[in-house]
C-alpha positions as a printed Julia matrix, in Angstrom:
226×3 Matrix{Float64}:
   0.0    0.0     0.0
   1.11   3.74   -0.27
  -0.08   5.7     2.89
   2.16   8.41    3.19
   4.76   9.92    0.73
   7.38  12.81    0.45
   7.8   16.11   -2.11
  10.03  17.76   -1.81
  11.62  18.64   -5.74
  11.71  22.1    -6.18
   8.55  23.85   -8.88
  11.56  24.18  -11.39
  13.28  20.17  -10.92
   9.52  19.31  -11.56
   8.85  21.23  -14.53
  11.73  19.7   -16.4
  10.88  16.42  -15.25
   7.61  16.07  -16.35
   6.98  18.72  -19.12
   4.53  20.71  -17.29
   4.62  24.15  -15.01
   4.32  23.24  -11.48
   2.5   25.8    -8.9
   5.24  28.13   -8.18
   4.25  28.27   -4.32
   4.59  24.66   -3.79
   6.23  23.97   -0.81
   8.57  20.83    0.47
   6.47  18.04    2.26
   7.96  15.23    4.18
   5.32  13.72    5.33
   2.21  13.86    3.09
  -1.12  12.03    4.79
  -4.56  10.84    2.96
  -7.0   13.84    2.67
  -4.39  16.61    2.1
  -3.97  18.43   -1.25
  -1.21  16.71   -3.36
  -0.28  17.6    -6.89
  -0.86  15.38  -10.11
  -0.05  15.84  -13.47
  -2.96  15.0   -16.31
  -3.17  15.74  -19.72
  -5.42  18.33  -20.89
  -6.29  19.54  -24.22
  -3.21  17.5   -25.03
  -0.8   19.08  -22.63
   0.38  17.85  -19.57
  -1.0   20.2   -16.61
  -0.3   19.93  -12.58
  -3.45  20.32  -10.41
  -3.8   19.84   -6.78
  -6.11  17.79   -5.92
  -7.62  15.78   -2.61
  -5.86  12.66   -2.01
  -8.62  10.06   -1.37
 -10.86   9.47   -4.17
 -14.19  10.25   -4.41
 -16.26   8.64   -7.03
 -18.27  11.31   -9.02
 -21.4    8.88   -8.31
 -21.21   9.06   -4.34
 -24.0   10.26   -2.64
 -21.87  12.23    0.22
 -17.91  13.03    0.77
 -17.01   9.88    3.41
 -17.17   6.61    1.81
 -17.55   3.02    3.83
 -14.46   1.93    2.6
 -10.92   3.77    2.02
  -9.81   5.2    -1.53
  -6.35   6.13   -1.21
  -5.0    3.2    -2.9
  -6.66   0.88   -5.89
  -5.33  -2.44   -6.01
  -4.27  -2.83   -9.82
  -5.22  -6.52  -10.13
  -8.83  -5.12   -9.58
  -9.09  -0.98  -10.6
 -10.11  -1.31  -13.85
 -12.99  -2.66  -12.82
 -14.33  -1.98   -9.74
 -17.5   -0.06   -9.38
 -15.04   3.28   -7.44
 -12.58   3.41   -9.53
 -13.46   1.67  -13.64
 -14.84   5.16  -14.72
 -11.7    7.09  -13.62
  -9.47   4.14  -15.14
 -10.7    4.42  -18.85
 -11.23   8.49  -18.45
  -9.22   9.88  -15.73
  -6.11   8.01  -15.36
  -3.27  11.05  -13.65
   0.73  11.26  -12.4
   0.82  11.53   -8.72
   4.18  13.55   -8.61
   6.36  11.98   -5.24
   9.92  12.23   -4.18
   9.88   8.39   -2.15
   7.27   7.21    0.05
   6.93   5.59    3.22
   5.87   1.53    4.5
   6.43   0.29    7.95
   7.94  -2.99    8.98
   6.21  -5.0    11.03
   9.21  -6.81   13.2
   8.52  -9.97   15.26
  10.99  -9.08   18.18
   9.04  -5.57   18.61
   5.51  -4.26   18.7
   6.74  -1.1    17.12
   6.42  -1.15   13.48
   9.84   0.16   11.94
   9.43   2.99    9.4
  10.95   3.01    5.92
  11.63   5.38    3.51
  11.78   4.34   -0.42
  12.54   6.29   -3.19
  14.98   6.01   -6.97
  18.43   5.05   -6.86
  19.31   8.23   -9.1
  16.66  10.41   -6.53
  14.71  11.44   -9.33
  10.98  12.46   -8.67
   9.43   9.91   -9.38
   5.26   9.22  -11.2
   3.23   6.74   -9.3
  -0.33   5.9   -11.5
  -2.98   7.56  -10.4
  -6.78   7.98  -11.24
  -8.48  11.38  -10.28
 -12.34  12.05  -10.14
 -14.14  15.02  -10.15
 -17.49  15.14   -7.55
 -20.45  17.45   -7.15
 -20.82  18.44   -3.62
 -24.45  19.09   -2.15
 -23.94  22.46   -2.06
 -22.35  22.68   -5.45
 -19.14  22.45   -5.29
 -16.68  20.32   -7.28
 -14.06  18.44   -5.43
 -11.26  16.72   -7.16
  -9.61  13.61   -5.48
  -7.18  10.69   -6.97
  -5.93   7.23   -5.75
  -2.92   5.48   -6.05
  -2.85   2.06   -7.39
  -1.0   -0.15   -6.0
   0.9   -3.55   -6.54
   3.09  -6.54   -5.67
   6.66  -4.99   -4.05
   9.78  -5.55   -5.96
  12.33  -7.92   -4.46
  14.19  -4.84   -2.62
  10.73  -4.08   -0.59
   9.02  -6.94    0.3
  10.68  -7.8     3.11
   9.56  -4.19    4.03
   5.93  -4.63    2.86
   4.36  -6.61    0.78
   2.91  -4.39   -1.5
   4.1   -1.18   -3.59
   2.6    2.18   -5.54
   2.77   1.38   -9.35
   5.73   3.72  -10.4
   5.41   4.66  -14.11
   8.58   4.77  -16.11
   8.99   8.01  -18.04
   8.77   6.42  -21.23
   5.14   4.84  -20.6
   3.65   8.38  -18.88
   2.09   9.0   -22.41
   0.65   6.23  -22.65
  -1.18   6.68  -19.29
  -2.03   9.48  -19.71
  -3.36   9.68  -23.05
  -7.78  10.36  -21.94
  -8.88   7.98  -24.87
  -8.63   5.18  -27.32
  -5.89   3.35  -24.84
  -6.23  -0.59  -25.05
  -7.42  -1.26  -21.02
  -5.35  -4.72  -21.11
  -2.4   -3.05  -22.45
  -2.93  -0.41  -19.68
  -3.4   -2.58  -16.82
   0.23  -4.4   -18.28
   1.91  -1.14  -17.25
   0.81  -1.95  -13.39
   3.71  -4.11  -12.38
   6.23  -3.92   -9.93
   9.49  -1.05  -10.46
  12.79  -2.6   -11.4
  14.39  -3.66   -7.58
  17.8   -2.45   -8.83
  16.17   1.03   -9.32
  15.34   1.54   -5.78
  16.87   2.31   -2.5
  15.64   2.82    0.97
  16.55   3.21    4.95
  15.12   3.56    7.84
  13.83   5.89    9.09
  12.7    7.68   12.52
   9.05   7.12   13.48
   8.94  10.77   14.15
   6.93  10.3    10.4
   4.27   8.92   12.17
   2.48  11.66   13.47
   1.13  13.64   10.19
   1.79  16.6    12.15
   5.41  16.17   11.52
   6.57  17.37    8.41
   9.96  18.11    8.32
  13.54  16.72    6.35
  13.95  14.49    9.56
  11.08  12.5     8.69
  13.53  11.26    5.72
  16.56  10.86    7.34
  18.15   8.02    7.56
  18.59   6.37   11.02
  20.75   2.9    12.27
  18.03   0.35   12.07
  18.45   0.07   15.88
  17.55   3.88   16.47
């Protein structure tokens, strides 16, 4: 699963990297939780565009904002087609823009889960897939939200958790992002597990636990012991 990710990439290290002008005033985050305002990059009138967005989708069907079941991740074995998330995967299929995200190891010696942090060997940001929805409020507003699908881990995470966000290699962002005419099966083929040799993580300090903390020492490495 993905619960909690960094940003930290400068407006200008994320305009070159994905092709699009990012909000100027966007800030570092270490420590970014489910509900908050993220950005995402979609393509619109064939350009790629950043938007900030809620993170925890929100089909545009629901009847009210708080669902009975939580949308921050879609399993990719099963978003295409289920009932939350099959409209947004053959419409609305988005970047979610991170630095390296976060999983906690569950240890058998301890009750305290030890915090990781994962991100690319060359520390580039990096595009997990993402679907966004747009929903009509009650009182008439519009609220965008998106999801993270999520996979199998590599063999350099599992033994951190068993699952992993889909990362998107540049070459296939395109593809994903393209709003019609893409092949579903040849989609869902681009939801596998990232290259292990292209990742690298550490512990961390479970000062990242509380969402309240967001600061570089939520990222900093730690001895595994600390």
């Amino acid at each position: 699963m993905c619960g909690r990710f960094a940003l930290y990439s400068d407006p200008e290290t994320l305009a070159r990297r994905f092709g699009a002008q990012a909000p100027a005033d966007l800030r570092p985050r270490y420590n970014v939780a489910p509900t908050q305002s993220i950005p995402i990059v979609r393509e619109d009138d064939g350009q790629r565009r950043f938007a900030l967005v809620r993170w925890r989708l929100i089909p545009h069907w629901a009847k009210e904002m708080e669902l009975g079941y939580n949308t921050i991740n879609a399993r990719a074995e099963t978003g295409a087609s289920s009932p939350a998330y099959r409209s947004a995967f053959r419409h609305r299929r988005c970047l979610i823009v991170a630095d390296g995200w976060f999983e906690w190891e569950a240890r058998p010696d301890s009750k305290r889960k030890q915090p990781w942090f994962i991100t690319l060997r060359d520390h580039e940001p990096m595009a997990f897939a993402g679907l966004w929805d747009r929903w009509h409020s009650p009182d008439g507003a519009d609220v965008e939200s998106c999801t993270i699908i999520v996979t199998d881990a590599n063999d350099r995470t599992r033994t951190i958790h068993p699952r992993m966000p889909v990362i998107l290699a540049p070459d296939h962002w395109d593809t994903w992002l393209a709003p019609e005419g893409s092949d579903p099966e040849m989609l869902k083929g681009l939801l596998r597990p990232y290259p292990a040799d292209d990742v690298t993580a550490w512990p961390v300090s479970t000062v990242v636990n509380k969402t309240r903390n967001d600061s570089p020492e939520c990222i900093a490495r730690i001895d595994e012991e600390g």
